[in-house]
C-alpha positions as a printed Julia matrix, in Angstrom:
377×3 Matrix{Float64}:
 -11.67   18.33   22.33
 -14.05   16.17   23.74
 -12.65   12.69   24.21
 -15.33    9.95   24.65
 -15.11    6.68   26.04
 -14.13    5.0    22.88
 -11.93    6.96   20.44
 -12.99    5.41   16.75
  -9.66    5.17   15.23
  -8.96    5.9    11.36
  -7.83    1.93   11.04
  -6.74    0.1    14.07
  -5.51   -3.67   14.03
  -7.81   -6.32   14.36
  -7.06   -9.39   15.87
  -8.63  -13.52   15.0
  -8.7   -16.13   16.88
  -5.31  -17.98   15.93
  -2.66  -15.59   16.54
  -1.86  -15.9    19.79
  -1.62  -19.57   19.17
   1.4   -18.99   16.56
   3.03  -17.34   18.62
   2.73  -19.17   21.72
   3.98  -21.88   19.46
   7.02  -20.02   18.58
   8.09  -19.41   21.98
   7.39  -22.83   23.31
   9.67  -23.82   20.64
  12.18  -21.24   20.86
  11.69  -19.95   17.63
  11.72  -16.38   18.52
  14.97  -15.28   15.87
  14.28  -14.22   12.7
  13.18  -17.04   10.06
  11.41  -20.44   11.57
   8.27  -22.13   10.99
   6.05  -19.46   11.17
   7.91  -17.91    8.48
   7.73  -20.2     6.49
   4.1   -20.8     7.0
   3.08  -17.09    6.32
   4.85  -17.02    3.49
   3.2   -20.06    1.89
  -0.31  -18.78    3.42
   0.54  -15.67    0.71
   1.5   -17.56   -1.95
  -1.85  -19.69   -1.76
  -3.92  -16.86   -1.4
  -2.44  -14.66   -4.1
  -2.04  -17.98   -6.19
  -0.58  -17.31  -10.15
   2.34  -19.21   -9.44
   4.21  -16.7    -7.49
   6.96  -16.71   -4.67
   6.37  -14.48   -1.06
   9.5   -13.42    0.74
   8.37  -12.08    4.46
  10.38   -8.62    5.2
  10.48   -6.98    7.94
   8.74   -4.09    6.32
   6.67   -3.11    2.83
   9.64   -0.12    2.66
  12.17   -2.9     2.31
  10.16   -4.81   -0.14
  10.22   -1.59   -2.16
  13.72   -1.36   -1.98
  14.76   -4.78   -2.68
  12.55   -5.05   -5.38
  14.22   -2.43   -7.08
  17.76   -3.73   -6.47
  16.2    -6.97   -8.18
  14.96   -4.47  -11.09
  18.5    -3.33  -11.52
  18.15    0.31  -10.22
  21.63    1.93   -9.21
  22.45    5.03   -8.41
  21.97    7.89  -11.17
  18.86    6.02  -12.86
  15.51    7.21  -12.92
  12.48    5.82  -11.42
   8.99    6.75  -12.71
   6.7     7.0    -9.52
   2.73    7.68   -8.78
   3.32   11.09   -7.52
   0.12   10.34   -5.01
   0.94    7.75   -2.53
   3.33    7.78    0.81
   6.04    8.38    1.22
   7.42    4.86    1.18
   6.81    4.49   -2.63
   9.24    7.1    -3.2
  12.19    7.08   -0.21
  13.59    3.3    -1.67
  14.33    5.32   -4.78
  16.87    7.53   -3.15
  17.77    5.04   -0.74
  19.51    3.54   -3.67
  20.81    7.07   -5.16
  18.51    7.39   -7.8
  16.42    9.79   -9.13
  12.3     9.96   -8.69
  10.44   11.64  -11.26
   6.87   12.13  -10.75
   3.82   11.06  -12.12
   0.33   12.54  -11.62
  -2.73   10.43  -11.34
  -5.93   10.15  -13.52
  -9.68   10.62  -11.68
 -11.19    7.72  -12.67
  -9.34    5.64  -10.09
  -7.08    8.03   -7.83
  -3.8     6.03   -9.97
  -0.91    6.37  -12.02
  -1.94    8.19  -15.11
  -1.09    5.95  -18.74
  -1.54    9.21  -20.22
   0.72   10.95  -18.43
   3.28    7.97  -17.49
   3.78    7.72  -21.13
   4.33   11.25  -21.86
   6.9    11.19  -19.1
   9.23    7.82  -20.8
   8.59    9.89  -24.17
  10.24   13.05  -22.89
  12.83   11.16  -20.55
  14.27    8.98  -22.88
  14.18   12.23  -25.89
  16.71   13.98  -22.99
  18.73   10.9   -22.71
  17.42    9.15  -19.91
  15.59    6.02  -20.36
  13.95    5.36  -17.0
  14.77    1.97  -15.1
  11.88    1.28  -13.78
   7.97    2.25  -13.25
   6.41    2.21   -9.6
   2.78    1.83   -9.49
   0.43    1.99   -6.35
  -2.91    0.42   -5.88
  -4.2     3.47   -3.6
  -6.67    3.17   -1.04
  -6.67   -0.6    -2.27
  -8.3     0.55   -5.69
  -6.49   -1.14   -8.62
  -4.9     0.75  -10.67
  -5.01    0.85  -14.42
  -3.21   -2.28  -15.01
  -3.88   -3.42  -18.11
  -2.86   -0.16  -19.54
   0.29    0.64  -16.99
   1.54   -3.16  -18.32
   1.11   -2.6   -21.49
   3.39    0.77  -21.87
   6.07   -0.26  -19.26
   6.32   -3.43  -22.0
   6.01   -1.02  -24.92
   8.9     0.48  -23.81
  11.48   -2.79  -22.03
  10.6    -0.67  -18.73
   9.93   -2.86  -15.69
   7.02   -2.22  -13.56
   7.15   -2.49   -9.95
   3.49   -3.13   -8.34
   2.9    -1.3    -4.75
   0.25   -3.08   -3.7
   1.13   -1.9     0.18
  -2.82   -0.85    0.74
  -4.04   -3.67   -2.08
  -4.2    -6.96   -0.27
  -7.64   -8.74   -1.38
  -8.4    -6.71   -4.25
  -8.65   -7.83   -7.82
  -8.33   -6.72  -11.13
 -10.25   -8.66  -14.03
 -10.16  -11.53  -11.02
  -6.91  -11.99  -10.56
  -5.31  -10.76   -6.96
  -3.34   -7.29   -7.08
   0.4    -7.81   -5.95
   0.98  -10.47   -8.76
   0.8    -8.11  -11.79
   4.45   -6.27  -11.63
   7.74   -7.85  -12.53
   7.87   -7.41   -8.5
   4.88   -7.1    -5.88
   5.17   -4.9    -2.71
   2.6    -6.04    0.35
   2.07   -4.6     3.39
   1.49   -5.68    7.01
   1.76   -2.53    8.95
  -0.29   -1.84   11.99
  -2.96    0.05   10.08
  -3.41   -2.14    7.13
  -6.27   -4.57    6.45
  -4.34   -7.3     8.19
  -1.04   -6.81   10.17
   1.84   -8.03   11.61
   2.52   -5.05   14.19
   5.03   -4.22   11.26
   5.92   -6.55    8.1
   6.03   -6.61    4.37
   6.62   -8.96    2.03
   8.26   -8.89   -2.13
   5.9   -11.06   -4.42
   8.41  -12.67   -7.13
   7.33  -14.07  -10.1
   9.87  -16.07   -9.51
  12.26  -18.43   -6.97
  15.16  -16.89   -7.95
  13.99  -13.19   -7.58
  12.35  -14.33   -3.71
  15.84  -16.32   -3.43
  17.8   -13.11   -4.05
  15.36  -11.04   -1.9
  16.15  -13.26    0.81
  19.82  -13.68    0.55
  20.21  -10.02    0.6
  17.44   -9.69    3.04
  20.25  -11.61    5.74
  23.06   -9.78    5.58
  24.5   -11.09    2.15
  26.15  -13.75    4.3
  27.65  -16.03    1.09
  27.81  -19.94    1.14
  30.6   -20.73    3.97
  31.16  -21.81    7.09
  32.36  -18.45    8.27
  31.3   -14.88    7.85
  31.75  -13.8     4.67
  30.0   -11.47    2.6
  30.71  -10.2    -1.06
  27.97   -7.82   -1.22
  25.73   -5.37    0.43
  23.04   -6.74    2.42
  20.31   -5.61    4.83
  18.95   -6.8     8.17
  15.46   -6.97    6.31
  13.98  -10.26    7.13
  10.6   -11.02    9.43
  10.54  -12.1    12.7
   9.06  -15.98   13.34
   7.08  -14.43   16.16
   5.78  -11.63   14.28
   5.04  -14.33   11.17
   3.24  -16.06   13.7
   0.41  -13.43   13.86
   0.52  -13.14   10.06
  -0.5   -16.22   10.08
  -3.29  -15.78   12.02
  -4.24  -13.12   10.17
  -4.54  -14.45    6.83
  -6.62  -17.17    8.04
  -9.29  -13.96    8.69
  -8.2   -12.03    5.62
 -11.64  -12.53    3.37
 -13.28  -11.56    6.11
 -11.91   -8.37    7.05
 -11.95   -7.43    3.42
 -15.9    -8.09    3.99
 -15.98   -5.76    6.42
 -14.09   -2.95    4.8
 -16.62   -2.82    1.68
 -19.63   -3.32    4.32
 -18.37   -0.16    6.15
 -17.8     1.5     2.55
 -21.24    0.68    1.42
 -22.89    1.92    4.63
 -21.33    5.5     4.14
 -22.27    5.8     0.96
 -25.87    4.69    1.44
 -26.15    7.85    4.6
 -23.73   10.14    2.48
 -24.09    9.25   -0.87
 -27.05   11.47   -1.44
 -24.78   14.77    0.54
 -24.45   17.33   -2.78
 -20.42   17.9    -2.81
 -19.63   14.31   -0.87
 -18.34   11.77   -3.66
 -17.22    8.54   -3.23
 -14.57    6.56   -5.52
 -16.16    4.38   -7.71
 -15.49    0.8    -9.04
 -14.45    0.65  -11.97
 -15.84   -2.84  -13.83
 -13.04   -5.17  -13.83
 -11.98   -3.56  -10.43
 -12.57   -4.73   -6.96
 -11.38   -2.88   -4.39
 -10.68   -4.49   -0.77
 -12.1    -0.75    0.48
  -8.98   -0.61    2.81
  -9.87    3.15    3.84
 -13.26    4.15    2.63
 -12.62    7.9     0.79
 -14.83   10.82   -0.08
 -14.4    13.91   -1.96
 -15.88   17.48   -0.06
 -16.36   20.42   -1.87
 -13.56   22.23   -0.65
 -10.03   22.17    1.21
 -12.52   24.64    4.07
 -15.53   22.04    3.84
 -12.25   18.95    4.33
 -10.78   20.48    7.74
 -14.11   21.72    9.18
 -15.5    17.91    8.87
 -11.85   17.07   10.15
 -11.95   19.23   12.65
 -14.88   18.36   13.92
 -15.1    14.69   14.22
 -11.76   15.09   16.27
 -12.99   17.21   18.57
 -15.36   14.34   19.26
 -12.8    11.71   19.5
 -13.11   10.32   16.03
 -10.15    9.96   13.82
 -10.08   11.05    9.99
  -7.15   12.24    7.87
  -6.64   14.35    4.51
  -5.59   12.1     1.38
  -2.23   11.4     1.0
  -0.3    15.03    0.28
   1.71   14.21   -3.77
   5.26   13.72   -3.71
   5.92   16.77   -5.66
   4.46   19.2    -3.5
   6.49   17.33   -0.47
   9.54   19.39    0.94
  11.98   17.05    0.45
  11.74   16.49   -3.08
  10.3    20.24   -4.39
  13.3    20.47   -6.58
  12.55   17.34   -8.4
  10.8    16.65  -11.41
   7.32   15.25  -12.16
   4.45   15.21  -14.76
   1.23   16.73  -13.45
  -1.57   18.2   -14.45
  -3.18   18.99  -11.21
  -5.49   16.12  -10.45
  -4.07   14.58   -7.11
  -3.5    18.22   -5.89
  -6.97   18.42   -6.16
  -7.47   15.62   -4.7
  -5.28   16.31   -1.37
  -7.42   19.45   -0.79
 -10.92   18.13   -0.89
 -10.7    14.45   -0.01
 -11.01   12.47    3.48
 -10.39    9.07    4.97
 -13.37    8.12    7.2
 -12.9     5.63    9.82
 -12.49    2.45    8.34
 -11.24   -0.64   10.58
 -13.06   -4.1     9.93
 -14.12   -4.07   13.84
 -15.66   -1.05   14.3
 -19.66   -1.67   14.98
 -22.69    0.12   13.33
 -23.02    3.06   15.88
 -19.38    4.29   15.77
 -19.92    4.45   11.78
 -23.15    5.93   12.53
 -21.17    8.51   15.22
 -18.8     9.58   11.78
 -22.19   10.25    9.9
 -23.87   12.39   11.95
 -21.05   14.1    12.06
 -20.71   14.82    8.4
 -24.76   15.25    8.27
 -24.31   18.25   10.45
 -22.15   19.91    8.56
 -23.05   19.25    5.19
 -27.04   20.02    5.92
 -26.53   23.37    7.37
């Protein structure tokens, strides 16, 4: 490998101006325990930005959001879970966190996403065998909406509750209105690779106060209303930090911004690659707007994939395959799912390029030559 004097990193954090100044603030004040101020202030920061009336618990993780949320949706050990098959790993672990069972759905092309086709074939055939599923999860991938009119529409047609991972999703839209506020829960983000951060964070979006209030209570322990420690159900230690709030907070206050940059770096690829026979690039769909979180492209081949792969890191630049489905994972290959191939297909021929909002015009130019070589020969 030949390491340069700046690695370009697949999506490294990106610090404003304000941070540091939350922060500062909460240790001046001694606000460095979970819950404060800054806490508070993130939270309402969210609930602005996403707007449609909806209520923004800050967790200490999106993983936790995931598995509150479907504690909140009434999923108990033995149910099933309906689950986009091609996402992370974090969609699907809350599931069995909980002792329930994830059955897998396959996603459609035009959008990388949950397939209606499929996810309705799937509640058909459950609920024919006897098991009614408790609850859909469906993941905004790569920050491209998913199908959500449709998705809505079945999980309604059928009393099944949808829970919205918008983990990768912060700052896109569908039909204009902000993804994370279309489930009967929302699942954000704030990891140290995602469009904005929190060194590590998530937050549940509630449609309403009594869902975030729940979220919460459980969030802290389950501590009930006394003056000693008492606790008549099972909690978890779940809740954000005030310091680490305190550069959320900074960070949303640079949020439209960074999701500038994203689509600016997506547009410049395709404009040097878009012409590349065997290089694709995910499309918008109409009423879709995607906050380009990891810019995307489809090779020719699983060969093609690693030799780009390989050879941007030998030059120091970071890239990684698409996410690998949940039901070709290890850990759940005796499970069930509802495929018919698609995001297989997709794990062998696709790549995330470099995609941070601060990287400059000759590292993205560094990643295309790259590809150029390889793809011209």
């Amino acid at each position: 490998m030949t390491i340069t004097t700046t690695k370009i990193w697949l999506s490294s954090p990106h610090m404003g101006e304000n941070e540091q100044m939350y922060v500062k603030e909460a240790f001046d004040t001694n606000w460095v325990a979970p819950l404060g101020p800054n806490v508070n202030g993130f939270e309402s920061s969210i609930e602005n930005y996403l707007d449609n009336g909806v209520s923004v618990a800050a967790l200490s993780s999106g993983t936790a959001a995931i598995h509150l949320g479907l504690l909140l949706l009434g999923v108990s050990k033995g149910d099933e879970v309906l689950c986009q098959s091609f996402t992370f790993s974090a969609s699907a672990n809350p599931i069995c966190y909980l002792g329930a069972k994830p059955i897998f759905i396959d996603s459609e092309k035009d959008t990388w996403n949950i397939s209606p086709v499929l996810l309705k074939k799937a509640i058909e055939d459950r609920i024919k065998k006897g098991n009614k599923p408790k609850a859909i999860i469906a993941v905004h991938l790569y920050g491209m909406p998913y199908k959500v009119n449709e998705v809505k529409a079945i999980g309604e047609q059928y009393g099944i509750p949808v829970l919205e991972d918008s983990a990768e999703a912060l700052g896109s839209t569908y039909s204009g209105t902000k993804c994370g506020t279309f489930g009967d829960i929302g699942v954000l983000s704030f990891n140290g690779n995602k469009i904005i951060t929190t060194s590590g964070g998530g937050a549940l979006v509630a449609k309403n106060k009594n869902h975030k209030e729940k979220a919460v209570f459980l969030a802290t322990q389950a501590r009930d209303n006394a003056p000693h420690y008492q606790h008549s159900e099972l909690g978890y230690n779940y809740r954000m930090s005030n310091v680490l709030a305190g550069i959320g907070r900074g960070q949303m206050e640079v949020l439209d911004d960074r999701v500038a940059a994203r689509r600016a770096n997506f547009e410049y690829y395709k404009q040097k690659l878009g012409h590349l026979a065997g290089i694709d690039f995910l499309e918008e769909m109409p009423e879709m707007f995607s906050n380009r979180w990891l810019t995307c492209v489809l090779t020719p081949s699983i060969q093609i994939r690693e030799k780009i792969r390989h050879h941007l890191l030998e030059v120091d630049i970071e890239s990684r395959p698409l996410w690998k489905p949940m039901h070709l994972q290890p850990i759940f290959e005796d499970g069930e799912s509802y495929v018919d191939g698609t995001s297989e297909d997709l794990f062998e021929r696709g790549l995330c390029l470099p995609s941070g909002s601060n990287l400059q015009t000759e590292d993205l130019e560094r990643v295309i030559e790259v590809i150029l070589k390889i793809m011209t020969k």
